[in-house]
PyMOL Python script that loads the backbone (N, CA, C, O; Angstrom):
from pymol import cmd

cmd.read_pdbstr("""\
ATOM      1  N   UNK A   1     -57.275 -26.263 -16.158  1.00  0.00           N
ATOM      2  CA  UNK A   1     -58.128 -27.431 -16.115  1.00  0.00           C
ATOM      3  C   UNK A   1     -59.599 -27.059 -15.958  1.00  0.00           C
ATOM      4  O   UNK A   1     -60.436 -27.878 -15.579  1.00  0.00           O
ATOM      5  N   UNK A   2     -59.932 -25.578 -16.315  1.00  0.00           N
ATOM      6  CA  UNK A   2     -61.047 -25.369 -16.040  1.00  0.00           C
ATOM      7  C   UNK A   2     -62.189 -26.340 -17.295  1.00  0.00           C
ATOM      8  O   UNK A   2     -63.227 -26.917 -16.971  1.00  0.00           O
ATOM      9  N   UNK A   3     -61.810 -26.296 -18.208  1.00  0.00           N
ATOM     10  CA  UNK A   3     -62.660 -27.102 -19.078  1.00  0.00           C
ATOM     11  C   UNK A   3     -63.203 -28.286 -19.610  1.00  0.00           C
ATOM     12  O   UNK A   3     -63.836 -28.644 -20.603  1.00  0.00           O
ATOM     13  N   UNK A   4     -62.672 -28.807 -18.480  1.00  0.00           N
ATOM     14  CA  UNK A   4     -62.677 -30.313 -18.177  1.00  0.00           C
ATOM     15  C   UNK A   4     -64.265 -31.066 -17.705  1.00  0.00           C
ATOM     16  O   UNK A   4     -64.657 -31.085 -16.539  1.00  0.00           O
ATOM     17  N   UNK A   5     -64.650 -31.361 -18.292  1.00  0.00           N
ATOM     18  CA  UNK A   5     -66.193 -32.209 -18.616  1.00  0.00           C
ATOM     19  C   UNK A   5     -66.484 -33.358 -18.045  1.00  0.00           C
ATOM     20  O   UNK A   5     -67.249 -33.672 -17.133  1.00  0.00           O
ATOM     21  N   UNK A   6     -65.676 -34.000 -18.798  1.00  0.00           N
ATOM     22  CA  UNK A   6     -65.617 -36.087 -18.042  1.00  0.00           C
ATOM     23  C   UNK A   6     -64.344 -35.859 -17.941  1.00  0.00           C
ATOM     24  O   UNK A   6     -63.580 -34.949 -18.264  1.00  0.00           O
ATOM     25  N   UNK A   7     -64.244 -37.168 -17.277  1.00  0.00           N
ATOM     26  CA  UNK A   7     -62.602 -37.663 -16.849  1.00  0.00           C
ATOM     27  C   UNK A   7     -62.722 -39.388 -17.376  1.00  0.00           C
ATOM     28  O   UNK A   7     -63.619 -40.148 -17.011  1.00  0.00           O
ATOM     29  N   UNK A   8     -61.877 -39.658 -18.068  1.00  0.00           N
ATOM     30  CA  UNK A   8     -62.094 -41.342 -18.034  1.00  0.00           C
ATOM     31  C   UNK A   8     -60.609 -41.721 -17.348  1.00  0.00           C
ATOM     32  O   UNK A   8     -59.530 -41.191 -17.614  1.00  0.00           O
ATOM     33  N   UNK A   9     -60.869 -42.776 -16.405  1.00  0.00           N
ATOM     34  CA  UNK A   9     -59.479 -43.237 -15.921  1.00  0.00           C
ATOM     35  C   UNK A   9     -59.927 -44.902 -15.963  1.00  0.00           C
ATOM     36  O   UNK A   9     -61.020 -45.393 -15.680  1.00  0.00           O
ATOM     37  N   UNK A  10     -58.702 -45.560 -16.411  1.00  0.00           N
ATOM     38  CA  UNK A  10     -58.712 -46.576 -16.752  1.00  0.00           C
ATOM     39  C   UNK A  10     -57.041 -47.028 -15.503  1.00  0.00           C
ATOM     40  O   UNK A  10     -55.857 -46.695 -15.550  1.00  0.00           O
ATOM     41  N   UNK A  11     -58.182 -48.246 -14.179  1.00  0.00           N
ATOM     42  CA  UNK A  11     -57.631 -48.562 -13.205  1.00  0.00           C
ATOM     43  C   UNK A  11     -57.022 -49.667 -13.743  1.00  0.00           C
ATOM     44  O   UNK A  11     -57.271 -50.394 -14.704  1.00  0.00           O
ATOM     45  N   UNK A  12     -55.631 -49.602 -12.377  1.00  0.00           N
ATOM     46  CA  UNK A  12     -54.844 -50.932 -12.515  1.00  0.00           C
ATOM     47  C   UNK A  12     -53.979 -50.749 -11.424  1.00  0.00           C
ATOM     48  O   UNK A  12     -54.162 -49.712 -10.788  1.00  0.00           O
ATOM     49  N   UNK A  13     -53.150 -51.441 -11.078  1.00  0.00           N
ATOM     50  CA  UNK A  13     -52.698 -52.127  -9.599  1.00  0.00           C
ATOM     51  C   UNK A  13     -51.790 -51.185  -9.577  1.00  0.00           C
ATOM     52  O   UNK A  13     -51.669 -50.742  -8.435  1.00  0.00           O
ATOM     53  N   UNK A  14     -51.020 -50.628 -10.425  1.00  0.00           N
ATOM     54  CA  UNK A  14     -49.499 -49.586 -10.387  1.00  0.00           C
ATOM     55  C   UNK A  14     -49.800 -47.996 -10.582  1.00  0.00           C
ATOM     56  O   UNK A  14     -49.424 -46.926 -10.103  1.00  0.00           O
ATOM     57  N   UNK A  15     -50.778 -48.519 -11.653  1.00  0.00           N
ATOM     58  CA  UNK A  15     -50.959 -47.159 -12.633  1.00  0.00           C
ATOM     59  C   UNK A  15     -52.079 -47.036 -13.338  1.00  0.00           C
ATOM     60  O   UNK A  15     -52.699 -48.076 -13.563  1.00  0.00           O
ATOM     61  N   UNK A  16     -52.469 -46.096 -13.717  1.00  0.00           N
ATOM     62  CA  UNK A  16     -53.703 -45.017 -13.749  1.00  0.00           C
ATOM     63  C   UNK A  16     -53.316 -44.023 -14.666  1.00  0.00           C
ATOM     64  O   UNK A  16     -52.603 -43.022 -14.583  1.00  0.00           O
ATOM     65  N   UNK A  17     -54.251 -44.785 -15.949  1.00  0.00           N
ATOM     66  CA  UNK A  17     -54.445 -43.627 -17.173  1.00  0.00           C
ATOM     67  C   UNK A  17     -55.549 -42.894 -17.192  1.00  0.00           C
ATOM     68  O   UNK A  17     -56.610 -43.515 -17.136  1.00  0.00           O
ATOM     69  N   UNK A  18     -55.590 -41.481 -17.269  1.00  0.00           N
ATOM     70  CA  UNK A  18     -56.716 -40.819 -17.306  1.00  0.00           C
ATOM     71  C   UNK A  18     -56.524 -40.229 -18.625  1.00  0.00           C
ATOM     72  O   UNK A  18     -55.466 -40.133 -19.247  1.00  0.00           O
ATOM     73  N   UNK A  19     -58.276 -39.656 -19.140  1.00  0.00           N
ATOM     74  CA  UNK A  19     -58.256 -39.261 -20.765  1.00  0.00           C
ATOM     75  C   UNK A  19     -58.990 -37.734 -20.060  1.00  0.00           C
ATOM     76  O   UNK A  19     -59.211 -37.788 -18.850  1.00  0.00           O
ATOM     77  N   UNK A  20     -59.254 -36.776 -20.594  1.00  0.00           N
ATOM     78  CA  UNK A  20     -60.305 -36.013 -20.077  1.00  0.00           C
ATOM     79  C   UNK A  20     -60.150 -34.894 -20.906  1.00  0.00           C
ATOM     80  O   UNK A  20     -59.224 -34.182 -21.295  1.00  0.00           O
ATOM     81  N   UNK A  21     -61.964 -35.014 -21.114  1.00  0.00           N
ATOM     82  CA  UNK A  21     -62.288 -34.334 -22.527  1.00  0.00           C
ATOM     83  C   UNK A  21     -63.352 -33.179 -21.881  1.00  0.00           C
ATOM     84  O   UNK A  21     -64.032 -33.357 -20.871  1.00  0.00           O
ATOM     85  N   UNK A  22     -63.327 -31.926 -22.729  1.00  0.00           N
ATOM     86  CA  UNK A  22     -64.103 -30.751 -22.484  1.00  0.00           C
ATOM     87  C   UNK A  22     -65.572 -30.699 -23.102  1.00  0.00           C
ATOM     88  O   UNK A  22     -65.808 -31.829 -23.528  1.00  0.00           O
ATOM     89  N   UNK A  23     -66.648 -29.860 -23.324  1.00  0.00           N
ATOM     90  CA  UNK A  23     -67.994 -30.497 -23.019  1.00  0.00           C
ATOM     91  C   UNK A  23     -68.616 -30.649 -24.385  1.00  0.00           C
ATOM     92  O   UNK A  23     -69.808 -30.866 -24.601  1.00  0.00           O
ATOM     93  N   UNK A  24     -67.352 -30.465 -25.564  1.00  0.00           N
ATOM     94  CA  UNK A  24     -67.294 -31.182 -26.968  1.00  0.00           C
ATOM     95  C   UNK A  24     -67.027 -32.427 -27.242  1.00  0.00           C
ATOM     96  O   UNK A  24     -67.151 -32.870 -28.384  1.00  0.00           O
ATOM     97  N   UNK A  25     -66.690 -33.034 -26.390  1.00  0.00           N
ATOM     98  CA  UNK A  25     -66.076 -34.174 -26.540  1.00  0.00           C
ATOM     99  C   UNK A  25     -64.226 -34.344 -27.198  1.00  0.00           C
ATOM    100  O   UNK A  25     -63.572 -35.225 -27.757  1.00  0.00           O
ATOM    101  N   UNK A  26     -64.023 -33.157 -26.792  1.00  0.00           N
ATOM    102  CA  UNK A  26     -62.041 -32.861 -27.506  1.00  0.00           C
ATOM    103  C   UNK A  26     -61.919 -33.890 -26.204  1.00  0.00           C
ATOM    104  O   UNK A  26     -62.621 -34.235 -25.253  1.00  0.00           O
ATOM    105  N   UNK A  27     -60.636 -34.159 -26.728  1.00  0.00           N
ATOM    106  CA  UNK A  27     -59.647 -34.904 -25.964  1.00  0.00           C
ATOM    107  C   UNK A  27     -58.625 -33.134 -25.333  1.00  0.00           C
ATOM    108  O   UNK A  27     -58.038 -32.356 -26.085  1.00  0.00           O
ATOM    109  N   UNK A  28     -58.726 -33.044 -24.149  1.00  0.00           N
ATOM    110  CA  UNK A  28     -58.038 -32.169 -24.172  1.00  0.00           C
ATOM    111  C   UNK A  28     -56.727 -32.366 -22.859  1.00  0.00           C
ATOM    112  O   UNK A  28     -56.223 -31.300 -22.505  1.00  0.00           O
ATOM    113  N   UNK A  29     -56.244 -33.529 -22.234  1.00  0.00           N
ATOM    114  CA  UNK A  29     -55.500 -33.674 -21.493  1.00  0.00           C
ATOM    115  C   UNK A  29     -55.639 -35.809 -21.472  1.00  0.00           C
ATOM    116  O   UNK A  29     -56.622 -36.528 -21.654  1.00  0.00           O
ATOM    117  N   UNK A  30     -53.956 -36.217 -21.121  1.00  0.00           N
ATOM    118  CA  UNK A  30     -54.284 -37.843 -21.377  1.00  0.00           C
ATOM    119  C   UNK A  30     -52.702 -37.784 -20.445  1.00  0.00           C
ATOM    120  O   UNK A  30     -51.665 -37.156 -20.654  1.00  0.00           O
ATOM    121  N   UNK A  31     -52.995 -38.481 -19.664  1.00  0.00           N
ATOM    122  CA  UNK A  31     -51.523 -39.049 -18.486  1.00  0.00           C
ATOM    123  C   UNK A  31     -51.368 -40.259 -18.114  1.00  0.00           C
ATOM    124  O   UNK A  31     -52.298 -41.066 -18.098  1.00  0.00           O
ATOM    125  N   UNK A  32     -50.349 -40.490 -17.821  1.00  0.00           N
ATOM    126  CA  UNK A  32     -50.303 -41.914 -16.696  1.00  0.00           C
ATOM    127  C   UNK A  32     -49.991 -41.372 -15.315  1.00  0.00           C
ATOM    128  O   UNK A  32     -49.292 -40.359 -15.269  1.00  0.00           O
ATOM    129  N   UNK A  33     -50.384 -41.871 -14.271  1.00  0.00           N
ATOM    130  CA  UNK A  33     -50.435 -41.746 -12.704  1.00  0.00           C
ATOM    131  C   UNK A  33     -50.062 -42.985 -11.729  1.00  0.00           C
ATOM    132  O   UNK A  33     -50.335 -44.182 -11.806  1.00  0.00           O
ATOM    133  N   UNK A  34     -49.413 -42.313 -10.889  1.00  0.00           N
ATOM    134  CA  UNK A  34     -49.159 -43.360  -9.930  1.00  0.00           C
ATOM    135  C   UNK A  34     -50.531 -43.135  -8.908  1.00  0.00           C
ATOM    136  O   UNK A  34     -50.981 -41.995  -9.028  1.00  0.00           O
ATOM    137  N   UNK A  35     -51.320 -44.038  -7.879  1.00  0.00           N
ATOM    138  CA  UNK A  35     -51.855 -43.547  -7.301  1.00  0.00           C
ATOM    139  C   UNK A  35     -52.074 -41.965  -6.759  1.00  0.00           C
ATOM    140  O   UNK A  35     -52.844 -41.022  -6.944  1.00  0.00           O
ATOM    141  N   UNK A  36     -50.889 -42.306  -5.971  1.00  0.00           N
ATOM    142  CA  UNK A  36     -51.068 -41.053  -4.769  1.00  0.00           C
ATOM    143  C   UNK A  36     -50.833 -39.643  -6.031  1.00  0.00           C
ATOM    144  O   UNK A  36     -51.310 -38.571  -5.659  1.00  0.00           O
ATOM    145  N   UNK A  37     -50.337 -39.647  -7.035  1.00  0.00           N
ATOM    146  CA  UNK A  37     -50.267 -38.324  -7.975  1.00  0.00           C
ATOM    147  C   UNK A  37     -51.375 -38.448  -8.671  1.00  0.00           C
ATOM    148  O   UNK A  37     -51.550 -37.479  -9.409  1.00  0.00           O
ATOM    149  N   UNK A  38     -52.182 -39.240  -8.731  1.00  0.00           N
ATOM    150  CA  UNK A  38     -53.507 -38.961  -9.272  1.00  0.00           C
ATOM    151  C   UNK A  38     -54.637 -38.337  -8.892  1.00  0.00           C
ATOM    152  O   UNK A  38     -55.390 -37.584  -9.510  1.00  0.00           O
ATOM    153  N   UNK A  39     -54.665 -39.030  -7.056  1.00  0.00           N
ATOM    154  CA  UNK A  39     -55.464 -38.301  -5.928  1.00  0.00           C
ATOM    155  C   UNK A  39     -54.884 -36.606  -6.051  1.00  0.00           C
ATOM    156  O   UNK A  39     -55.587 -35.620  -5.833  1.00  0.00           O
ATOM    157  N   UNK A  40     -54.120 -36.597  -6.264  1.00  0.00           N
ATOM    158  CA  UNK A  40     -53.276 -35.106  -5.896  1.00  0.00           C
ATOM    159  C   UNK A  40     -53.318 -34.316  -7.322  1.00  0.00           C
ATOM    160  O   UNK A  40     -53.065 -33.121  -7.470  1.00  0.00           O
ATOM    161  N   UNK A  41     -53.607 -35.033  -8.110  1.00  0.00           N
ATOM    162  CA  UNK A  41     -54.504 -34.316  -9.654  1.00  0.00           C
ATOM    163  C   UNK A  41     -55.547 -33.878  -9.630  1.00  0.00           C
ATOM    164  O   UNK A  41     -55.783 -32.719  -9.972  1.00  0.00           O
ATOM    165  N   UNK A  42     -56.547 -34.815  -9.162  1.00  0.00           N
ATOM    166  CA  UNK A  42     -58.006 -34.416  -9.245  1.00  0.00           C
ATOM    167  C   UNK A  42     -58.252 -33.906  -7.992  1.00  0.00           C
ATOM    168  O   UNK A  42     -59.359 -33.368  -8.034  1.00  0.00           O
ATOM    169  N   UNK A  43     -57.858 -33.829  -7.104  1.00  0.00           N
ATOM    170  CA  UNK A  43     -57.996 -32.875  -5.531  1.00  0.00           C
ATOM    171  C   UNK A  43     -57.384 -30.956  -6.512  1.00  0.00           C
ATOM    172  O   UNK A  43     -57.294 -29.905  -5.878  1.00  0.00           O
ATOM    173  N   UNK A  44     -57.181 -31.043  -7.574  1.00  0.00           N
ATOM    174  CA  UNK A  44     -56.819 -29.763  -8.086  1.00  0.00           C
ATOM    175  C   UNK A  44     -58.127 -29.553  -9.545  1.00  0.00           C
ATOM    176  O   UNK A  44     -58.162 -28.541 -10.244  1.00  0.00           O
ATOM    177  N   UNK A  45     -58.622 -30.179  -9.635  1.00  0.00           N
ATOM    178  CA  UNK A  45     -59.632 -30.508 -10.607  1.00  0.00           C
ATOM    179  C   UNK A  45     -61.151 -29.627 -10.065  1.00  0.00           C
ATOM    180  O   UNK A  45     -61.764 -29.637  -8.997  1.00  0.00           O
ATOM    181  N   UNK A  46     -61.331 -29.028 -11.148  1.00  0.00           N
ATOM    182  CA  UNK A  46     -62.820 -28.612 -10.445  1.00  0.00           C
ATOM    183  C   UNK A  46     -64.317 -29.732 -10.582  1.00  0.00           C
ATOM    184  O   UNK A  46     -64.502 -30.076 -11.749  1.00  0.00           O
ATOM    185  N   UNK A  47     -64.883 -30.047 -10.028  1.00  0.00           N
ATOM    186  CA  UNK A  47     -65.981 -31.142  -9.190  1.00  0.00           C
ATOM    187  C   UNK A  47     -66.520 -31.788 -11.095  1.00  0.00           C
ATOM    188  O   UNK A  47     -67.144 -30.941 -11.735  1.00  0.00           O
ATOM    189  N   UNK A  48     -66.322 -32.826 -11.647  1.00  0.00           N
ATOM    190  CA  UNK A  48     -66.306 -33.382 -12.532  1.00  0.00           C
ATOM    191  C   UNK A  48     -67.007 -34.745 -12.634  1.00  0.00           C
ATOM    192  O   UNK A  48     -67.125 -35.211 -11.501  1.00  0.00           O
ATOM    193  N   UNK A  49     -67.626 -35.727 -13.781  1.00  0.00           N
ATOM    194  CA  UNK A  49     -68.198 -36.658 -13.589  1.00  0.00           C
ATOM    195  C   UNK A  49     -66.988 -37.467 -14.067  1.00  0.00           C
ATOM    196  O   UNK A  49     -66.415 -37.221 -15.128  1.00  0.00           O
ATOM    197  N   UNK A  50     -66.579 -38.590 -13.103  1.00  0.00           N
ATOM    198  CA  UNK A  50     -65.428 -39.049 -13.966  1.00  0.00           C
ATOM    199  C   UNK A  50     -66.365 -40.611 -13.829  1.00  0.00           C
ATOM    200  O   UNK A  50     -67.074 -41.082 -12.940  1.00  0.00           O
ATOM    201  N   UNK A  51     -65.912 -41.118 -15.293  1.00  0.00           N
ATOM    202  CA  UNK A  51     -65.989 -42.832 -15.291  1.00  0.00           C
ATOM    203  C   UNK A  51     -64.820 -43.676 -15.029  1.00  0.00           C
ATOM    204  O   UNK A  51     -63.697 -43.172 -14.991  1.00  0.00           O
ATOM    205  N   UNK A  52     -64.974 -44.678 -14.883  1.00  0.00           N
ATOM    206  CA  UNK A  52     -64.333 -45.878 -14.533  1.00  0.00           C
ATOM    207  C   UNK A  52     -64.919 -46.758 -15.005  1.00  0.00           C
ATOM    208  O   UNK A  52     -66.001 -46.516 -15.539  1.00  0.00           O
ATOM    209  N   UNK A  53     -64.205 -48.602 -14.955  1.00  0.00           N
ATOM    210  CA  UNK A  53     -64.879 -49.699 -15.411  1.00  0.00           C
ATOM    211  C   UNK A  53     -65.164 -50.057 -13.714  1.00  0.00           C
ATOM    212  O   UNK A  53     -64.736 -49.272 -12.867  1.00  0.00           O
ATOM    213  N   UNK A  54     -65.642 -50.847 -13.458  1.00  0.00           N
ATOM    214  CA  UNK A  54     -66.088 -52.023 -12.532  1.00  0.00           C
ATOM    215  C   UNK A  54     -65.203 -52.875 -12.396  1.00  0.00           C
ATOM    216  O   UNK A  54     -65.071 -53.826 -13.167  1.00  0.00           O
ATOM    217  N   UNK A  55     -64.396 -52.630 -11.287  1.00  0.00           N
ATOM    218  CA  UNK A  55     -63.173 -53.714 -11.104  1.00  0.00           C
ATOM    219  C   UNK A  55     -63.147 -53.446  -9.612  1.00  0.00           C
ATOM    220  O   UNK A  55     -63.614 -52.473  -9.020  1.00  0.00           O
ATOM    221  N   UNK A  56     -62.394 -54.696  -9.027  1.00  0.00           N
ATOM    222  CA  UNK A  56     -61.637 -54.421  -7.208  1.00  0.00           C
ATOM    223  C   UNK A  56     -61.744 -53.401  -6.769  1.00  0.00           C
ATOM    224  O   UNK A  56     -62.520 -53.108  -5.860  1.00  0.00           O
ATOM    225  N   UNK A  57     -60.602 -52.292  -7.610  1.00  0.00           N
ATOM    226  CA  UNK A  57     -60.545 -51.163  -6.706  1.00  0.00           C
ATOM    227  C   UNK A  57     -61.337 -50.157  -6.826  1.00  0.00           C
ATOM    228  O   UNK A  57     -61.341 -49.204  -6.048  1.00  0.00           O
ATOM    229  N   UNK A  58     -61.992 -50.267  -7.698  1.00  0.00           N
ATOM    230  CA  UNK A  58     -63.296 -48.702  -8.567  1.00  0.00           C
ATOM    231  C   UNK A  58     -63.638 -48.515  -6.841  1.00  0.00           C
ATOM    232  O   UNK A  58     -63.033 -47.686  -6.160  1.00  0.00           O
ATOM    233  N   UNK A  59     -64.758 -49.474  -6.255  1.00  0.00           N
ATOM    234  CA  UNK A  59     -64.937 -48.286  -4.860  1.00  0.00           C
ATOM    235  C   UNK A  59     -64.359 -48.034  -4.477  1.00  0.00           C
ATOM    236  O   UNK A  59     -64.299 -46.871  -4.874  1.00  0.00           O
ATOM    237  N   UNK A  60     -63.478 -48.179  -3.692  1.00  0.00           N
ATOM    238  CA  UNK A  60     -62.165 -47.700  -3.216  1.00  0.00           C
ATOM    239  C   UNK A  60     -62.389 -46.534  -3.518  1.00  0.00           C
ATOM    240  O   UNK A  60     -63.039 -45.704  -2.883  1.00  0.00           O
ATOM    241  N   UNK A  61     -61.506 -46.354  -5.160  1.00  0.00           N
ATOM    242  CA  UNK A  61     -61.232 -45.074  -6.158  1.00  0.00           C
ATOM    243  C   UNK A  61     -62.612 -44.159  -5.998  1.00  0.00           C
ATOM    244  O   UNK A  61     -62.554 -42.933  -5.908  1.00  0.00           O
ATOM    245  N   UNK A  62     -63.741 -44.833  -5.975  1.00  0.00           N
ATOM    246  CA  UNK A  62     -65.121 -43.825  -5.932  1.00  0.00           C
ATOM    247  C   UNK A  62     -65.513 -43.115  -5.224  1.00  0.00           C
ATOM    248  O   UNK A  62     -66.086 -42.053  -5.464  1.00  0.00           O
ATOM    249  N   UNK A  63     -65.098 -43.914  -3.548  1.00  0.00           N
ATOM    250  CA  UNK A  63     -64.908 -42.984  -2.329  1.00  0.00           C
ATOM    251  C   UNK A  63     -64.048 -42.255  -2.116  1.00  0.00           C
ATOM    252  O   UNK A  63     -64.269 -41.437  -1.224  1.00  0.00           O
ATOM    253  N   UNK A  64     -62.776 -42.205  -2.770  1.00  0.00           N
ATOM    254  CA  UNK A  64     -61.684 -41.191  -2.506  1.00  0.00           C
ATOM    255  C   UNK A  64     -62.261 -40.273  -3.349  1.00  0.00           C
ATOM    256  O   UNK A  64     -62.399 -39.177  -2.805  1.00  0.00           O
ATOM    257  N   UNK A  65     -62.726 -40.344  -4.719  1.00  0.00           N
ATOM    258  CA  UNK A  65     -63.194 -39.553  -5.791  1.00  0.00           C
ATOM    259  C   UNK A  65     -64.576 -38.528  -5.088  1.00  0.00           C
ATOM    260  O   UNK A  65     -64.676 -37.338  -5.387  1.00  0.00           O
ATOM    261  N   UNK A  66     -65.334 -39.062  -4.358  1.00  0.00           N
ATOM    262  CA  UNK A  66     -66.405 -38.449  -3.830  1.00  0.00           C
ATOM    263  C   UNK A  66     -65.744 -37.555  -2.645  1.00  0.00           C
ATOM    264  O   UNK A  66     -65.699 -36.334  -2.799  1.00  0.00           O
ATOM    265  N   UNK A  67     -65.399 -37.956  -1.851  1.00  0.00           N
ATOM    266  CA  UNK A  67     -64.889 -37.106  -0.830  1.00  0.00           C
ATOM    267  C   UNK A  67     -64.098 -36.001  -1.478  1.00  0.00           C
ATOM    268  O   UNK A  67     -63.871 -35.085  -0.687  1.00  0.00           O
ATOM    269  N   UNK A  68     -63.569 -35.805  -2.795  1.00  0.00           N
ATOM    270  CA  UNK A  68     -63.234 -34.608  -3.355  1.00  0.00           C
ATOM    271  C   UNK A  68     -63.951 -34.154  -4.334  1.00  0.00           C
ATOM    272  O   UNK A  68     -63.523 -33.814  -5.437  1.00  0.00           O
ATOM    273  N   UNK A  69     -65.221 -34.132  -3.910  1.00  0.00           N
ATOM    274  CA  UNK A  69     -66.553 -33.285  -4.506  1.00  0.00           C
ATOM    275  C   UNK A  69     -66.717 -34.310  -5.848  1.00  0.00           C
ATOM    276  O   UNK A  69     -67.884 -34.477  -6.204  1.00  0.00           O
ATOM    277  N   UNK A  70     -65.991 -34.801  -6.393  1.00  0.00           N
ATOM    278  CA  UNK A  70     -66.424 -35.729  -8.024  1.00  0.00           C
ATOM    279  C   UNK A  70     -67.572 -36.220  -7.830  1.00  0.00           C
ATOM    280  O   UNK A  70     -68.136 -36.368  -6.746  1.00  0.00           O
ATOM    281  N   UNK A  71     -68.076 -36.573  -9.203  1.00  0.00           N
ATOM    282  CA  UNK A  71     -69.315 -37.940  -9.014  1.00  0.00           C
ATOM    283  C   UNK A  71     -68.741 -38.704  -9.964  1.00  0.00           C
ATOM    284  O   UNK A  71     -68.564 -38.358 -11.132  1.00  0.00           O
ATOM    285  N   UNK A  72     -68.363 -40.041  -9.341  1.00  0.00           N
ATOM    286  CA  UNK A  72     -67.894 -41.048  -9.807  1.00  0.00           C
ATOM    287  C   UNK A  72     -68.895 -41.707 -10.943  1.00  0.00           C
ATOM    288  O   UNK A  72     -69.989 -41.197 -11.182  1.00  0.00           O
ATOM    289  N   UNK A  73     -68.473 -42.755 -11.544  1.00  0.00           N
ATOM    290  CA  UNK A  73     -69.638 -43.470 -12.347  1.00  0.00           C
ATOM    291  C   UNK A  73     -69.017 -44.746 -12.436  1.00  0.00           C
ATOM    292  O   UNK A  73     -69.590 -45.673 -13.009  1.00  0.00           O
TER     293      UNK A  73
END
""", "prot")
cmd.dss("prot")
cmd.show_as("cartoon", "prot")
cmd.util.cbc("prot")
cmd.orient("prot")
């Protein structure tokens, strides 16, 4: 996972799709996640800009995301 650039995760109440592309813009990894295996994805991720949309839980997700070095967006 070293080549990992952005992260896009696209939130929702169950589950959590992430896309995450290297600093070409490849698509180079795409999952579905339950919460807690997502935190436990990117806690293995090296420090990345990941996006999100603007919904309920994004802060939430932004502060868990920051406290493991990310910068959210």
């Amino acid at each position: 996972m070293e080549n990992i650039a952005l992260i896009g995760i696209d939130l929702g109440k169950n589950s959590f799709h992430i896309h995450c592309q290297d600093h070409r813009g490849k698509a180079v990894y795409r999952k579905k996640f339950t919460r807690p295996k997502l935190i436990e994805f990117l806690a293995t991720c090296p420090a990345t800009t990941i996006a999100m949309e603007a919904c309920g839980g994004s802060h939430f997700m932004a502060r868990k995301l920051a406290e493991l070095g990310h910068f959210p967006k």
